[in-house]
C-alpha positions as CSV (number, residue, x, y, z in Angstrom):
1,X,0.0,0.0,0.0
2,X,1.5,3.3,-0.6
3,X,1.1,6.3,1.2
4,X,1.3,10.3,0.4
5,X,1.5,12.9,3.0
6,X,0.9,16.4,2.3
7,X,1.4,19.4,4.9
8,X,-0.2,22.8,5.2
9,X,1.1,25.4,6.8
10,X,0.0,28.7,8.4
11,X,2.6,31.1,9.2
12,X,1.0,33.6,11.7
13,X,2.5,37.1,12.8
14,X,1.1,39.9,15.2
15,X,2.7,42.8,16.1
16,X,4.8,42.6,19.6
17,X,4.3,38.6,19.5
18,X,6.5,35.8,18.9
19,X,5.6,34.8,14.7
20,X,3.9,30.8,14.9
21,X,4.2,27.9,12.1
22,X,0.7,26.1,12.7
23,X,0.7,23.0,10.3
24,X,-1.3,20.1,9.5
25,X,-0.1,17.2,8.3
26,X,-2.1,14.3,5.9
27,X,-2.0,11.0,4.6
28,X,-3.0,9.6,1.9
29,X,-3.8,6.2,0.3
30,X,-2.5,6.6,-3.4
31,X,-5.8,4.6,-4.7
32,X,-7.3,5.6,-8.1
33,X,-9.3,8.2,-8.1
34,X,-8.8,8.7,-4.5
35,X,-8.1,12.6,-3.1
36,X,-4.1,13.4,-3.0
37,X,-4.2,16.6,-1.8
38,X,-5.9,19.1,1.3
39,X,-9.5,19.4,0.9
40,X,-11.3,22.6,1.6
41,X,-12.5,21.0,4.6
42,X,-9.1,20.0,5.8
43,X,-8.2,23.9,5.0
44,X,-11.0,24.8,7.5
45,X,-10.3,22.6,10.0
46,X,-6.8,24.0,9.9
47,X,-8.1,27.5,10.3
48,X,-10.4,26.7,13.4
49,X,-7.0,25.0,15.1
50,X,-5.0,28.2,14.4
51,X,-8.4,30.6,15.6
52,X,-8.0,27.9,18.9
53,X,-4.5,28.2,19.6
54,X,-4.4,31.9,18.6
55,X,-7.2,33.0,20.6
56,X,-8.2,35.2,18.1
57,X,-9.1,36.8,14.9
58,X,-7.3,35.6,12.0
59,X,-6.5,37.4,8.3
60,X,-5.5,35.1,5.9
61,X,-4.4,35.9,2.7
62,X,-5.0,33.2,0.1
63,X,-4.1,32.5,-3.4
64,X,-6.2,30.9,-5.8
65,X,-5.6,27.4,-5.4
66,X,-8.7,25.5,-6.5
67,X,-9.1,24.2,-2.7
68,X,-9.3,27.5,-1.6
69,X,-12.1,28.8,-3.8
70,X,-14.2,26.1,-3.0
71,X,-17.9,27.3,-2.5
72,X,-17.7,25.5,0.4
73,X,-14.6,27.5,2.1
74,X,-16.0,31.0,1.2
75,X,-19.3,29.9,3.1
76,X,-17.4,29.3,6.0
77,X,-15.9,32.1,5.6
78,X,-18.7,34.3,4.9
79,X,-20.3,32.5,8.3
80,X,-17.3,33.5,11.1
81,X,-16.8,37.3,12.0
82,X,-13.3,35.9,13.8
83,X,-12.0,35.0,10.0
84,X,-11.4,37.6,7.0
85,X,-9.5,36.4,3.6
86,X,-7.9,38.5,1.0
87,X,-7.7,36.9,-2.0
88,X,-4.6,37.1,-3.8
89,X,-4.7,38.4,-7.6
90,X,-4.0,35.4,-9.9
91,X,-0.3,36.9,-11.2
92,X,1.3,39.4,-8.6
93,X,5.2,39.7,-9.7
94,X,5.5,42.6,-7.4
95,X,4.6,40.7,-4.3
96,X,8.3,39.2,-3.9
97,X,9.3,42.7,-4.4
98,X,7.3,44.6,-2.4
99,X,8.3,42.2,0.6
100,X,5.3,42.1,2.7
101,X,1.4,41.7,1.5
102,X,0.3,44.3,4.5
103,X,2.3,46.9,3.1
104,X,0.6,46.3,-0.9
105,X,-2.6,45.8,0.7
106,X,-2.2,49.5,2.3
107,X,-0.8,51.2,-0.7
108,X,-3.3,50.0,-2.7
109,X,-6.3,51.4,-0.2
110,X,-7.7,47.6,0.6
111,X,-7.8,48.7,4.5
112,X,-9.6,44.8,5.4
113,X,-6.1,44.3,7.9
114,X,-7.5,47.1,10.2
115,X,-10.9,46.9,11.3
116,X,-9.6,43.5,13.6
117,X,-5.8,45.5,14.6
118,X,-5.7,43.1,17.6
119,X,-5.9,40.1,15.1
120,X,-3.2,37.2,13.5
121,X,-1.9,38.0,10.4
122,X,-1.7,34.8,8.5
């Protein structure tokens, strides 16, 4: 029988705190046709572990991995007050360069990191 794990990671930052790698690992059974990756579920599950330990609101910024534009996901979203997403633009070459998504996100006016100031930063 052979196996596949995948890991997803969170990396989480807040100003005057320690920065936190929350991850989840995941096997798989490499069947046909069986699922060898994260699940949107799996990603939510992840997030309400890192809401847990955080004890707190969370941004995260995601990119537009098929998982996370699942109808399914953005319900979730759309359902918990503690959990705000910016969605990444599909090609972004001056992320790198720009060094930090908070920083583009204030230049370009989206101001969605603010209303929750005492929240992660994931």
């Amino acid at each position: 029988m052979e196996l596949w794990t995948s890991v997803a990671a969170l990396c989480c930052y807040k100003a005057g705190e320690k920065s936190r790698l929350i991850h989840r690992p995941r096997t798989h059974l490499l069947l046909k046709g069986a699922r060898k990756s994260f699940s949107w579920q799996d990603c939510r599950d992840l997030l309400v572990r890192a809401h847990i330990q955080l004890d707190g609101p969370i941004v995260v910024a995601w990119d537009n991995l098929n998982t996370h534009l699942a109808a399914g996901l953005k319900q979730y979203e759309a359902e918990h007050d503690w959990l705000t997403t910016v969605r990444l633009p599909p090609y972004a070459p001056d992320l790198p360069r720009r060094g930090c998504l908070l920083t583009r996100a204030q230049s370009s006016g989206q101001h969605r990191f603010h209303h929750r100031g005492t929240g992660w930063f994931t």
